[in-house]
N, CA, C and O atoms as a MOPAC input file, in Angstrom:
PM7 MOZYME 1SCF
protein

 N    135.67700 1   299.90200 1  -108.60700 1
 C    136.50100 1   300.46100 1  -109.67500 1
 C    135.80500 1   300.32500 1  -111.02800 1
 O    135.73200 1   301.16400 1  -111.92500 1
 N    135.20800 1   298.83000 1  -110.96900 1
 C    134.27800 1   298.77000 1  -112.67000 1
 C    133.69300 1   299.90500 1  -113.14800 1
 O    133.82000 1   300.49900 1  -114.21900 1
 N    132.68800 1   300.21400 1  -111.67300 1
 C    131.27900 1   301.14300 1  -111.74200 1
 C    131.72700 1   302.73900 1  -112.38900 1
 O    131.07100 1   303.54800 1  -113.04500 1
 N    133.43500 1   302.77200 1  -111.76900 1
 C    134.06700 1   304.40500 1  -112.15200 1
 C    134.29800 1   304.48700 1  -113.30800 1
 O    134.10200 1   305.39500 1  -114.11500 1
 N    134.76200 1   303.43900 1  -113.40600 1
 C    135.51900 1   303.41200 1  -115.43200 1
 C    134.04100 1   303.80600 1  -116.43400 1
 O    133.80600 1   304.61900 1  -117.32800 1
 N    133.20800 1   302.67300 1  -115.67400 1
 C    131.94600 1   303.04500 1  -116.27400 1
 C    130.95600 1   304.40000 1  -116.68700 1
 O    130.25000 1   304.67400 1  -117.65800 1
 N    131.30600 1   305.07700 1  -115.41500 1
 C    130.71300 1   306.51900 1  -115.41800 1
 C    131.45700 1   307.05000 1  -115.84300 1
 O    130.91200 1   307.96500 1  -116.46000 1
 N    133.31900 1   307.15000 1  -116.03500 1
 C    134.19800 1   307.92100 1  -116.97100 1
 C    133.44100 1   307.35700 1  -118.33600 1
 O    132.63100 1   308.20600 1  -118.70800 1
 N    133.44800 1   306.54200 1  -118.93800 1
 C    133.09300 1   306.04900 1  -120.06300 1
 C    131.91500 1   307.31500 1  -120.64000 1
 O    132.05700 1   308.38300 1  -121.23600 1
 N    130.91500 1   306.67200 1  -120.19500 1
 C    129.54300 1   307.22500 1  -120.09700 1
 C    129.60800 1   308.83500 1  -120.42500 1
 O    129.04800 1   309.34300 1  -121.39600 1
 N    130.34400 1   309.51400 1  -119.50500 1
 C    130.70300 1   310.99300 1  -119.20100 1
 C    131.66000 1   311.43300 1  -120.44100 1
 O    131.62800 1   312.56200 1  -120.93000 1
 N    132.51400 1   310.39000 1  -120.88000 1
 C    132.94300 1   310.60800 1  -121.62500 1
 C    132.12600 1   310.86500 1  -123.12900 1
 O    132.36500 1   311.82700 1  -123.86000 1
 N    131.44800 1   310.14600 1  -123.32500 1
 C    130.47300 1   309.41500 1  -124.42500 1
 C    129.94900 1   310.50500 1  -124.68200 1
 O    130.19700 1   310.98900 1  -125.78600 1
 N    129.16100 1   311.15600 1  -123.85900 1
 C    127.92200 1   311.92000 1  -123.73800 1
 C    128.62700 1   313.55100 1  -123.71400 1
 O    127.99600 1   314.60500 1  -123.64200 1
 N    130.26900 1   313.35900 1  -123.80600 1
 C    130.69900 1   315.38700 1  -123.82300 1
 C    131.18200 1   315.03900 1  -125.23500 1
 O    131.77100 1   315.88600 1  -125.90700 1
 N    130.95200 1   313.86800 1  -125.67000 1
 C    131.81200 1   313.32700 1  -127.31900 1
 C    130.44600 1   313.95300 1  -128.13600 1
 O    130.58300 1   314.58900 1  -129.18100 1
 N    129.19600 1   313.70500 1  -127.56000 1
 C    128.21400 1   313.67400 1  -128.77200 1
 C    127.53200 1   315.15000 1  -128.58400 1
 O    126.85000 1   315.69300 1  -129.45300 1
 N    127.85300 1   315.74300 1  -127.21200 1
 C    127.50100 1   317.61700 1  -127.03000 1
 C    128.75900 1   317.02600 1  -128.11200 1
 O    128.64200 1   315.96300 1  -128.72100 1
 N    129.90100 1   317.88400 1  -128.21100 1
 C    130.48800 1   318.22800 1  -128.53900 1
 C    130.40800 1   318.19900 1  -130.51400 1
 O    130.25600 1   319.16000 1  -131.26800 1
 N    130.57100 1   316.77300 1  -130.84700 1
 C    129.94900 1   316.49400 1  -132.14300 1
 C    128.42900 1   317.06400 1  -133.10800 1
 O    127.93400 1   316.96100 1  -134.23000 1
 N    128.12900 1   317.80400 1  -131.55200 1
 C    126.29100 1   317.86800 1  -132.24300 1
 C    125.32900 1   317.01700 1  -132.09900 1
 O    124.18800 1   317.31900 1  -131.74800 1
 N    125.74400 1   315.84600 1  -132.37200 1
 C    125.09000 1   315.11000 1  -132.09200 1
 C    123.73100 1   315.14300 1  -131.60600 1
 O    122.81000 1   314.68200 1  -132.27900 1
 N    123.48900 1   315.88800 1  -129.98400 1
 C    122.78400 1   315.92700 1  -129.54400 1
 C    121.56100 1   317.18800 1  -130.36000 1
 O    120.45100 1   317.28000 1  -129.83600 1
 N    121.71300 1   317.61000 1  -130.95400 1
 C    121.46900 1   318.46900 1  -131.79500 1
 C    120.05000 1   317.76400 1  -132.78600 1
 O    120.51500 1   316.92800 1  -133.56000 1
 N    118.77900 1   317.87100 1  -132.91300 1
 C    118.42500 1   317.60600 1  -133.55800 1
 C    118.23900 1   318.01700 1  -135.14600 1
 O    118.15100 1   317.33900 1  -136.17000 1
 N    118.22800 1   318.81600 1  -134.99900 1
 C    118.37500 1   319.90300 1  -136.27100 1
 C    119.49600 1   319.14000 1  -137.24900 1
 O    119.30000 1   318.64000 1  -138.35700 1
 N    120.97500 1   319.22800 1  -136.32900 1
 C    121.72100 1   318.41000 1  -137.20300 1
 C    121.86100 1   317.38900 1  -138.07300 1
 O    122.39700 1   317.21400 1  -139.16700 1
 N    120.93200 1   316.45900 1  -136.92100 1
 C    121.17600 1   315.22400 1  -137.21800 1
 C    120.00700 1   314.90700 1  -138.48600 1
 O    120.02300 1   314.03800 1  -139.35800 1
 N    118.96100 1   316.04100 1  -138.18100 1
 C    118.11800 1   315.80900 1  -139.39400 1
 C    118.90000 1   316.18900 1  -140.65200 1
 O    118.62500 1   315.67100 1  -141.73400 1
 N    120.07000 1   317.27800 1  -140.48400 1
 C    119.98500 1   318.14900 1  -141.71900 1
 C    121.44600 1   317.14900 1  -142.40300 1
 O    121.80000 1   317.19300 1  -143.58200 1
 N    122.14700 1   316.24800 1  -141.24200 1
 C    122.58200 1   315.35300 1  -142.11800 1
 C    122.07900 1   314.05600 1  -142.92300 1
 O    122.53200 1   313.49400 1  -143.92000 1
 N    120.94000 1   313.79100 1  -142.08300 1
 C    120.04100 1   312.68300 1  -143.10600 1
 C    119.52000 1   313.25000 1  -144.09300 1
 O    119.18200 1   312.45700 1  -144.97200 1
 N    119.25800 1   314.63500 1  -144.36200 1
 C    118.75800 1   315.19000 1  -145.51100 1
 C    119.26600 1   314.65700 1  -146.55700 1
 O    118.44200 1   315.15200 1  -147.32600 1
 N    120.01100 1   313.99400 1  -147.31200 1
 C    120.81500 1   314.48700 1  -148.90900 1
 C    120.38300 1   314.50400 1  -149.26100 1
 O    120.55000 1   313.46000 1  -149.89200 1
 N    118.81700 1   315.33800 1  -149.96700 1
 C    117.96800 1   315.66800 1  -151.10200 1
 C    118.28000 1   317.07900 1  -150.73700 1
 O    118.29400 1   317.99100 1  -151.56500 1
 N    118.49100 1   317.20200 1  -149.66400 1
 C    118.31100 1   319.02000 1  -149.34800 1
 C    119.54300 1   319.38300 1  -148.73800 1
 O    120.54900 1   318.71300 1  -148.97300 1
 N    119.58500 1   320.54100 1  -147.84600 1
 C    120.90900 1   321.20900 1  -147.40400 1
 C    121.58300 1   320.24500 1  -146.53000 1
 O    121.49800 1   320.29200 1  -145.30300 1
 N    122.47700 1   319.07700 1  -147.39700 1
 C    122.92900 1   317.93100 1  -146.25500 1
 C    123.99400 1   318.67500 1  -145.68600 1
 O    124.39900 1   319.76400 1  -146.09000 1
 N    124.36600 1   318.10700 1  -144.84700 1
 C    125.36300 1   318.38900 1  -143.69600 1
 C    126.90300 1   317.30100 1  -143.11200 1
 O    127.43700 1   316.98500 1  -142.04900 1
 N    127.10500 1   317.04100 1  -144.69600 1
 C    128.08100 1   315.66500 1  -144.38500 1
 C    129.05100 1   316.01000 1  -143.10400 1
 O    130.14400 1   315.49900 1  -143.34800 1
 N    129.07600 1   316.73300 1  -141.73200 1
 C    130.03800 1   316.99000 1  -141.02200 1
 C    129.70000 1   315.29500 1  -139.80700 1
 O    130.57300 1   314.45800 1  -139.57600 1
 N    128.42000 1   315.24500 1  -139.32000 1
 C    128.54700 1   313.86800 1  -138.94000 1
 C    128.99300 1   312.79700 1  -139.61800 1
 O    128.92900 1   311.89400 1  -138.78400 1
 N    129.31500 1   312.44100 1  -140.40300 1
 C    129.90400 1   311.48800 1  -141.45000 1
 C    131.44100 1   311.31200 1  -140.72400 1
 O    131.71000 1   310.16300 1  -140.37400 1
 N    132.53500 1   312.43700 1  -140.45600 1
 C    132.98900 1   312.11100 1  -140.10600 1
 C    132.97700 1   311.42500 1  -138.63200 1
 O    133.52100 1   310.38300 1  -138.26400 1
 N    132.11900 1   312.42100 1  -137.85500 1
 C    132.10900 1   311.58100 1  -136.09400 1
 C    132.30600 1   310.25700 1  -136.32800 1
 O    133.25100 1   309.58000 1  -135.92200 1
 N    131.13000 1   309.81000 1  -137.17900 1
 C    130.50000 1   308.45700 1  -137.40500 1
 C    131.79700 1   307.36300 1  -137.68000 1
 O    131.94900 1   306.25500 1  -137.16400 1
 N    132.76400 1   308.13100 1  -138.76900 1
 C    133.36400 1   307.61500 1  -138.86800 1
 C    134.83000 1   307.08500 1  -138.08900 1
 O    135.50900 1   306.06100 1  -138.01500 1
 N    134.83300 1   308.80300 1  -137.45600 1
 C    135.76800 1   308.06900 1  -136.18600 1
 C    135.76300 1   307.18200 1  -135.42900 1
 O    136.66700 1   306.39000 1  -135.16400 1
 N    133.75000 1   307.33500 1  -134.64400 1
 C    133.48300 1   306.17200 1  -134.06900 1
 C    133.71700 1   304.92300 1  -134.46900 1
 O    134.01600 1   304.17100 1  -133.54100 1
 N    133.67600 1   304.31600 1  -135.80200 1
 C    133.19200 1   303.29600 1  -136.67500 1
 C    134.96800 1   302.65200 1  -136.23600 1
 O    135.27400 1   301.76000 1  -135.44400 1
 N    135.82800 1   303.49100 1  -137.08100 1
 C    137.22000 1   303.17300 1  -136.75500 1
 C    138.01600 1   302.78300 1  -135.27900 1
 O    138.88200 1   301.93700 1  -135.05800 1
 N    137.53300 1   303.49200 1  -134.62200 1
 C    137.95500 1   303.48900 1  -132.79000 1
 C    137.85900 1   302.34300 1  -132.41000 1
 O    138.79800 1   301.74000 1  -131.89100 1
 N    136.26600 1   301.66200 1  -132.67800 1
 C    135.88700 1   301.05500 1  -132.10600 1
 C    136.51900 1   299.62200 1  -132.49700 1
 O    137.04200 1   298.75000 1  -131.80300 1
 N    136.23400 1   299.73400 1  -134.05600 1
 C    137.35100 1   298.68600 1  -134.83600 1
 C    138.79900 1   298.46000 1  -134.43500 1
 O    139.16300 1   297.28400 1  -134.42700 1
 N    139.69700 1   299.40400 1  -134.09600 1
 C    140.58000 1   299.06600 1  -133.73500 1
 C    140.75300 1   298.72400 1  -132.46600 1
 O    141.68200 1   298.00700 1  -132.09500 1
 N    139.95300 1   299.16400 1  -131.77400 1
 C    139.77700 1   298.54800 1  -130.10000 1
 C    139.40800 1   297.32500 1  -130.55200 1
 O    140.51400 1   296.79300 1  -130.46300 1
 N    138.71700 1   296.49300 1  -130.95800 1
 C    138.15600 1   295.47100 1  -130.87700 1
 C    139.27900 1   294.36300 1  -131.26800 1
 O    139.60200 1   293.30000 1  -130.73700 1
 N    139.90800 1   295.31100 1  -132.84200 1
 C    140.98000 1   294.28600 1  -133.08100 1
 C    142.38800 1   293.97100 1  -132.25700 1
 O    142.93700 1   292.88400 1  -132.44000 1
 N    142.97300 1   294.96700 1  -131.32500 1
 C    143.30200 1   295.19200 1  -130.12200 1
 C    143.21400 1   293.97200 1  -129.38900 1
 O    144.13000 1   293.15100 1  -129.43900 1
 N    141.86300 1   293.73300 1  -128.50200 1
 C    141.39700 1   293.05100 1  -127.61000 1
 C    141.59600 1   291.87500 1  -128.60000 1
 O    142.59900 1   291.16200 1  -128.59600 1
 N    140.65900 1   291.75200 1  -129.36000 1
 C    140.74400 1   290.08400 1  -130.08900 1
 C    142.27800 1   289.41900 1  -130.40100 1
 O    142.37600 1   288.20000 1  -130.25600 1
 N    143.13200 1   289.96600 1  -130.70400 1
 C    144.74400 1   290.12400 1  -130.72700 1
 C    145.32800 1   289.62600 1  -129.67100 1
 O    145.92300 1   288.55900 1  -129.82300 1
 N    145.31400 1   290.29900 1  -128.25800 1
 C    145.99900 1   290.30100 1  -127.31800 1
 C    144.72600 1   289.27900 1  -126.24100 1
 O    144.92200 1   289.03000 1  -125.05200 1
 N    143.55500 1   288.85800 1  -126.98600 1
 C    142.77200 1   287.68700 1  -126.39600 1
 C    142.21100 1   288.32100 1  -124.88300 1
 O    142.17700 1   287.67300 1  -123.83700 1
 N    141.82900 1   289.59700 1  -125.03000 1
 C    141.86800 1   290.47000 1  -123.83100 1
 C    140.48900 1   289.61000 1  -123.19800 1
 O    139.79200 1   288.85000 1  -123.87000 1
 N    140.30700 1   289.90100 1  -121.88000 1
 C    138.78800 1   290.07500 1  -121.80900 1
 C    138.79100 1   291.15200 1  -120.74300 1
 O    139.22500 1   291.19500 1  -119.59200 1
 N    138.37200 1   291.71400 1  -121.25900 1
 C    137.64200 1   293.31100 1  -120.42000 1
 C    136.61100 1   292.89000 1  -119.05300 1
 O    135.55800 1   292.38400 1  -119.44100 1
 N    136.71400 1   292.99400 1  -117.72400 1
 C    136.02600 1   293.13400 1  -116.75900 1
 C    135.81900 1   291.48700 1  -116.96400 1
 O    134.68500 1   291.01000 1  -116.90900 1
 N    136.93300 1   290.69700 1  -117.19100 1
 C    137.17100 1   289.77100 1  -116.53000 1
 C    135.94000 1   288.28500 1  -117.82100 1
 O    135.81200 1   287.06100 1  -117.82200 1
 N    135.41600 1   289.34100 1  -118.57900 1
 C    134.53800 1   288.54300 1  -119.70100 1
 C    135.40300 1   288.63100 1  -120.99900 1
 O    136.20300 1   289.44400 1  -121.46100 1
 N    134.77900 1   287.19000 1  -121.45300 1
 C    135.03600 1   287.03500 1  -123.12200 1
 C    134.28000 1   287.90800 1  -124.10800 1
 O    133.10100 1   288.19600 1  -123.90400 1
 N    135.02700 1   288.38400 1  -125.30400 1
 C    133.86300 1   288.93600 1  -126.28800 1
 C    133.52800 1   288.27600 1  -126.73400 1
 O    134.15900 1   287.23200 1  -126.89900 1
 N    132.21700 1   288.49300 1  -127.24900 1
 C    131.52200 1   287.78300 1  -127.66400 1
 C    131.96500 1   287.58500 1  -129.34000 1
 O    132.64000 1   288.24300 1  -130.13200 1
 N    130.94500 1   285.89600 1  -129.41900 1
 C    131.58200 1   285.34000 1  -130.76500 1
 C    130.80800 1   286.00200 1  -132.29400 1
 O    129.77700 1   285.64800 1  -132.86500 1
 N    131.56000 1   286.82200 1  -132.54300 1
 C    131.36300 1   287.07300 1  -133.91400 1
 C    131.18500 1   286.13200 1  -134.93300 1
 O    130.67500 1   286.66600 1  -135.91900 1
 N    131.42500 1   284.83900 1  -135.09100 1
 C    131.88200 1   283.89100 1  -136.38900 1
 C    130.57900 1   283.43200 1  -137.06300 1
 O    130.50100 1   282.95600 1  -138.19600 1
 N    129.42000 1   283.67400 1  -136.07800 1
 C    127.82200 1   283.59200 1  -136.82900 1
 C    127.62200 1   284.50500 1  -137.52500 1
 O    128.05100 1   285.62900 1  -137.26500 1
 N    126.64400 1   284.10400 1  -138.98600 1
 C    126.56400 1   285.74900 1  -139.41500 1
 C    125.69100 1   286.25100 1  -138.91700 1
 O    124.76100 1   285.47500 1  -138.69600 1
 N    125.48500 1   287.60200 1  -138.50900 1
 C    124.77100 1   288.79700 1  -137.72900 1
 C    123.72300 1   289.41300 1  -138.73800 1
 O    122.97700 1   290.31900 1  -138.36500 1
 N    123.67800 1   288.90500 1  -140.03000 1
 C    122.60700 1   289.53400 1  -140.56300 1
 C    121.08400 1   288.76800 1  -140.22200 1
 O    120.57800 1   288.24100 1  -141.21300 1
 N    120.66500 1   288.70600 1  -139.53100 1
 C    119.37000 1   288.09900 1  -139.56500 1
 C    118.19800 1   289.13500 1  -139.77000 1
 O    118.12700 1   290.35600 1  -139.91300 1
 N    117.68000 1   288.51500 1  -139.73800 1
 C    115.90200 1   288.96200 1  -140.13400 1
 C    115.36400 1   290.43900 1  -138.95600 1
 O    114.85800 1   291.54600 1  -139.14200 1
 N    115.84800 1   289.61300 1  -137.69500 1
 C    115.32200 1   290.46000 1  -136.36800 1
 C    116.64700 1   291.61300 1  -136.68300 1
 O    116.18500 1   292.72800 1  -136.44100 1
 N    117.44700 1   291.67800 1  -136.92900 1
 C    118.67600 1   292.71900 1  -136.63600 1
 C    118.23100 1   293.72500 1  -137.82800 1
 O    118.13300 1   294.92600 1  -137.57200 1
 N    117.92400 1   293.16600 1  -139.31400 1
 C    117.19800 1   294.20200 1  -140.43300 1
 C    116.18500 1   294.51400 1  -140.15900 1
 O    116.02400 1   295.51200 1  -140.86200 1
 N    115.26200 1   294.36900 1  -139.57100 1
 C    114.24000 1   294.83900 1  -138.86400 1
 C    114.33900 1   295.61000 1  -137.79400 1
 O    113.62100 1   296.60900 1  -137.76100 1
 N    115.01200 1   295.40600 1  -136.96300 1
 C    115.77200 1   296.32200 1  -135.76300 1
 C    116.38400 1   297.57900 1  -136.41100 1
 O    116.55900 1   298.65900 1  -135.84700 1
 N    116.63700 1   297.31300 1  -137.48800 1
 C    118.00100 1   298.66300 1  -137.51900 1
 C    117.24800 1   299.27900 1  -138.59900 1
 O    117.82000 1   300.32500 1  -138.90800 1
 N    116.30100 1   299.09700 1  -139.24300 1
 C    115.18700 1   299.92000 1  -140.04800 1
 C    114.23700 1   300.68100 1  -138.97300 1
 O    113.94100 1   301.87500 1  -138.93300 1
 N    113.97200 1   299.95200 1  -138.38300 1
 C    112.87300 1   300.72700 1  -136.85100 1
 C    114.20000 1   301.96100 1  -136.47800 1
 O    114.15300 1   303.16200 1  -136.74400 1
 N    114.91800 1   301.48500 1  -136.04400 1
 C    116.17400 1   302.72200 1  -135.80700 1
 C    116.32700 1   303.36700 1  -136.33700 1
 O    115.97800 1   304.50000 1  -136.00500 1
 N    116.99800 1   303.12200 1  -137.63000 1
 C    116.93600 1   304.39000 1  -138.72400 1
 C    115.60500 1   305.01900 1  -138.92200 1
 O    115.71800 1   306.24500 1  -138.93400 1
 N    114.10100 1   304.51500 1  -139.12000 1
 C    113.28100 1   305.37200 1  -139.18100 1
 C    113.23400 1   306.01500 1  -138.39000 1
 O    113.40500 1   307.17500 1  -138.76500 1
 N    113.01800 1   305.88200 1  -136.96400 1
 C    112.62000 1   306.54800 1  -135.75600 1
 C    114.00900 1   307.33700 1  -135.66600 1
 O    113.94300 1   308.06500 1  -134.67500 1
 N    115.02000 1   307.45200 1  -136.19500 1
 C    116.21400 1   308.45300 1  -135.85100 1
 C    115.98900 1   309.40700 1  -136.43300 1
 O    116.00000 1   310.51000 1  -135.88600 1
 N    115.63900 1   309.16900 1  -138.11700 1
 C    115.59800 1   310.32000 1  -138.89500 1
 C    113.71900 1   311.20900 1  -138.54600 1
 O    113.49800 1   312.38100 1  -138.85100 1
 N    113.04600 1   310.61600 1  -138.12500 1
 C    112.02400 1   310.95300 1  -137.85500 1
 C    111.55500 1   312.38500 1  -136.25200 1
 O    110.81200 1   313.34200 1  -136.03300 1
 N    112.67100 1   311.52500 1  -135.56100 1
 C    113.02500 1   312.48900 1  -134.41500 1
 C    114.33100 1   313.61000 1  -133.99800 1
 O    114.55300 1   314.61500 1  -133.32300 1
 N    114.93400 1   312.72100 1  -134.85000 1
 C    116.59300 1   313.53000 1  -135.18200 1
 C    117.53400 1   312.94800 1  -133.70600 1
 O    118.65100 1   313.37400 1  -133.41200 1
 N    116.77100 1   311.90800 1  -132.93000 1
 C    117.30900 1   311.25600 1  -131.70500 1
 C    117.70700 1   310.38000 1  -131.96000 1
 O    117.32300 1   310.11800 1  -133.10000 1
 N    118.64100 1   309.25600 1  -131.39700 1
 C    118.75800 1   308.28100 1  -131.33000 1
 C    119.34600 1   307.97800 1  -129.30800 1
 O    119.86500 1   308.85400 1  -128.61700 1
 N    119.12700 1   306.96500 1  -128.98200 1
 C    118.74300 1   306.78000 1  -128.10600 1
 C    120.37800 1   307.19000 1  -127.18800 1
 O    120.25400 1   307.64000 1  -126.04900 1
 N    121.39900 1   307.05600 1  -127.59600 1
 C    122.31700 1   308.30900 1  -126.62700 1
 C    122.60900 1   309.40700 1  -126.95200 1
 O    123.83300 1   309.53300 1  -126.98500 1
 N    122.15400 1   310.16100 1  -127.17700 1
 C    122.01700 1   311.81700 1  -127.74600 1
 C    120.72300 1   311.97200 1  -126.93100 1
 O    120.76700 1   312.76400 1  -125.99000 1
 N    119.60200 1   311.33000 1  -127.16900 1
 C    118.41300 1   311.76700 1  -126.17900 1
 C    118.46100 1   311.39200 1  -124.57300 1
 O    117.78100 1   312.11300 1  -123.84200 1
 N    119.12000 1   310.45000 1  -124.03900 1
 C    119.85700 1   310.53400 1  -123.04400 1
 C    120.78700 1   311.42400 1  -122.42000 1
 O    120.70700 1   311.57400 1  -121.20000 1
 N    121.74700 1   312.10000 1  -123.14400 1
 C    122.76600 1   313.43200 1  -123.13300 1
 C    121.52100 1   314.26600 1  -122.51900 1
 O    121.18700 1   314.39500 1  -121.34100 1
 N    120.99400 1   314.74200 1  -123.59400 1
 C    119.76300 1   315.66300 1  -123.77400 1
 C    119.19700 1   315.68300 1  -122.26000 1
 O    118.86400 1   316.80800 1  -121.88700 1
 N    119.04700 1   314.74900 1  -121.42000 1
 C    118.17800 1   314.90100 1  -120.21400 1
 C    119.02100 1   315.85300 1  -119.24500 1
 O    118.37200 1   316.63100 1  -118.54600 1
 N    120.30800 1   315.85400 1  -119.15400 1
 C    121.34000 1   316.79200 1  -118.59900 1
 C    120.70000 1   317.93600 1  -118.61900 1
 O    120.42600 1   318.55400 1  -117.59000 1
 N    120.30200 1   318.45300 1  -120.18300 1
 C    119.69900 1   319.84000 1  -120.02800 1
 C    118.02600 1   319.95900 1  -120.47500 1
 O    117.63000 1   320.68700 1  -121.38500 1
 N    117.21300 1   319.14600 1  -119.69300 1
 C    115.92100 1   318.78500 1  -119.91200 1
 C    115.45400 1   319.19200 1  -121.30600 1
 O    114.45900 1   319.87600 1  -121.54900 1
 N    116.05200 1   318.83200 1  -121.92000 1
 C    115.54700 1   319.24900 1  -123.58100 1
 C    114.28800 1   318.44700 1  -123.86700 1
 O    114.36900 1   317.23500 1  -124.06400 1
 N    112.99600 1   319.16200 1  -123.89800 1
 C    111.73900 1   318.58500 1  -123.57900 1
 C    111.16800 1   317.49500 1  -125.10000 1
 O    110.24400 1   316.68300 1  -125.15800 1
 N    112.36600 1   318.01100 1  -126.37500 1
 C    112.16900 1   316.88000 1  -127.65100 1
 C    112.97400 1   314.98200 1  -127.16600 1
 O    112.74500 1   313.78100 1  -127.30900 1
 N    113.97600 1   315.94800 1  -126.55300 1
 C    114.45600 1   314.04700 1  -125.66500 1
 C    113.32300 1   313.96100 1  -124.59900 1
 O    113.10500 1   312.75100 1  -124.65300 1
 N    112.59900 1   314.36500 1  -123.81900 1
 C    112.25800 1   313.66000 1  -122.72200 1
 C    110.94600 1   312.92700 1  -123.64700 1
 O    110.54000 1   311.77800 1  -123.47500 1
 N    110.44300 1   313.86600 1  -124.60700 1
 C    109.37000 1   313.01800 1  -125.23000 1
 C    109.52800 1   312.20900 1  -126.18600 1
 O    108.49500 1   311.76700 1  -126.69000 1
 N    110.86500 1   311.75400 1  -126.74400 1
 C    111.25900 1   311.06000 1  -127.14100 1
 C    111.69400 1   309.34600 1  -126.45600 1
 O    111.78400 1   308.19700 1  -126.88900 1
 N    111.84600 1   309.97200 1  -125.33400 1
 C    112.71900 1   309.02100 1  -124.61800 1
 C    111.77300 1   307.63100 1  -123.94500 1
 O    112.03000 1   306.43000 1  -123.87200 1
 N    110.32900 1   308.63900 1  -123.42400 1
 C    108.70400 1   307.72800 1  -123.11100 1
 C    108.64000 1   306.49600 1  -124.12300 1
 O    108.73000 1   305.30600 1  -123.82000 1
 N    108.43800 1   307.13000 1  -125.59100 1
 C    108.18100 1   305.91200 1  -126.37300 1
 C    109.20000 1   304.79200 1  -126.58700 1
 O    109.00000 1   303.60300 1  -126.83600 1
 N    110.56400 1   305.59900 1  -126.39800 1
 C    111.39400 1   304.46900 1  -127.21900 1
 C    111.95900 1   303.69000 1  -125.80500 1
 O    112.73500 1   302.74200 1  -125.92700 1
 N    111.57400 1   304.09500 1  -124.62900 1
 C    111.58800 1   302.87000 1  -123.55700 1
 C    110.43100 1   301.54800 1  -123.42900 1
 O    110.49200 1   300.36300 1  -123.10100 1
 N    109.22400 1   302.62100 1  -123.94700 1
 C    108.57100 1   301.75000 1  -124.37300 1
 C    108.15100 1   300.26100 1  -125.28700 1
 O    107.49900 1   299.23300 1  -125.10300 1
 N    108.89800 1   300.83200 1  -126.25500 1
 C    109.40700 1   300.19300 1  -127.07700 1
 C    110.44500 1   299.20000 1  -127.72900 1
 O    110.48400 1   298.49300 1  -128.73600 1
 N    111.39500 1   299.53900 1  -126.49600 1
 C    112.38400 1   298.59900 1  -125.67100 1
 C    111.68800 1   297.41300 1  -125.05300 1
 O    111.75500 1   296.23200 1  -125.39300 1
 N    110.92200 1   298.04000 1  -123.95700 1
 C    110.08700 1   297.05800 1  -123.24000 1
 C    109.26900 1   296.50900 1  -123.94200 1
 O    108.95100 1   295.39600 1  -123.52400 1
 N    108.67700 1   296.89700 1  -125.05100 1
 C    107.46000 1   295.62200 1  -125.20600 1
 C    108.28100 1   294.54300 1  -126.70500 1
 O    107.89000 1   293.50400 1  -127.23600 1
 N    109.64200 1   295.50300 1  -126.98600 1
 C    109.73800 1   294.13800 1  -127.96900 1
 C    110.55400 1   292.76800 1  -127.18400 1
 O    110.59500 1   291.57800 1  -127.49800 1
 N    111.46200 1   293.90400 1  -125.47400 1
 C    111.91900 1   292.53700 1  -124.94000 1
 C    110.69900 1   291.80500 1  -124.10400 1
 O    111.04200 1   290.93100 1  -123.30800 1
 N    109.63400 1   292.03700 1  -124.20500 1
 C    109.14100 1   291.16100 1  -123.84100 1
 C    107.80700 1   290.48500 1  -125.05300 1
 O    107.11900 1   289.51200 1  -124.74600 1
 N    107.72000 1   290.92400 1  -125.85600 1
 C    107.44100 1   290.02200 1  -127.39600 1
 C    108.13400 1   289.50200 1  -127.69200 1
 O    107.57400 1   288.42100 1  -127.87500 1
 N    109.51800 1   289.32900 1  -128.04100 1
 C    110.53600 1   288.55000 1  -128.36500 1
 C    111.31800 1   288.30100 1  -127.45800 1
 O    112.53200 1   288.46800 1  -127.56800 1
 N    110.42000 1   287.61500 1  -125.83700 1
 C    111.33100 1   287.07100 1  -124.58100 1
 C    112.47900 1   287.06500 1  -124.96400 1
 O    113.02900 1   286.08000 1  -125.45600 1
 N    113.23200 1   288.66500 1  -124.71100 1
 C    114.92700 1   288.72700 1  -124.57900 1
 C    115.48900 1   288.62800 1  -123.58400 1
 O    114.81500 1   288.82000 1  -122.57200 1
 N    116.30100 1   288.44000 1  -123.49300 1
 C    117.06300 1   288.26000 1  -121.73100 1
 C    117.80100 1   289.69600 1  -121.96500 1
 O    118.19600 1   290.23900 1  -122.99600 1
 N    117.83200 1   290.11500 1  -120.52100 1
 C    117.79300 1   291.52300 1  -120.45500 1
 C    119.43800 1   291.47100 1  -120.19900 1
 O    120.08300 1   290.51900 1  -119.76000 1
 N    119.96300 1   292.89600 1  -120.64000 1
 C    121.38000 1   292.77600 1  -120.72900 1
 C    122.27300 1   292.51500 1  -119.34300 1
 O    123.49800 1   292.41100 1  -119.40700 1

């Protein structure tokens, strides 16, 4: 039953971001633009997402849920560290640089869109060699 919810999830996720554009590179460049013809319409997705997720979370933390039988994890450290601003600058460059980010170029393989598949080489790559430069334990 986990594995179904999971692939509803997933299936879900991935007709959210066709649908949004998302998968769209063009878009996603022409909303990082604001020097040029920006495109504030992802702003909102973003922001739905941003909210959803917030209120799910506050939801669960509320009612002390644990989802698939786990605790969430503890927020009460602060999350700004060094490796996470560094992480999320590599992201943002490489997003606005490709107009991908790593589930939109995933979507993308559905309809072999050949800018995700060559997108997708490096940034597994790149997965792999920082979890294993910075021995991460794998999720």
């Amino acid at each position: 039953m986990r594995l179904v919810l999971i692939l509803v999830a997933g299936l879900l996720f991935g007709a959210g971001l066709v649908l949004a554009g998302m998968t769209d590179p063009a878009k996603v460049i022409g909303f990082l633009d604001v020097t040029g013809e920006w495109d504030p319409s992802l702003a909102f997705v973003m922001g739905g997402a941003v909210m959803s997720f917030g209120l799910g979370q506050l939801v669960l933390r509320k009612r002390d849920a644990r989802p698939f039988g786990r605790a969430l994890p503890d927020t009460s450290a602060d999350p700004l560290s060094t490796r996470m601003m560094a992480g999320s600058a590599i992201f943002g460059i490489g997003w606005g640089l490709a107009g991908f980010c790593p589930g939109p170029a995933l979507a993308n393989l559905a309809v072999l869109r050949t800018e995700a598949l060559v997108f997708l080489g490096p940034m597994v790559l790149g997965m792999v060699t920082a979890q294993r430069l910075l021995k991460l334990d794998a999720p």
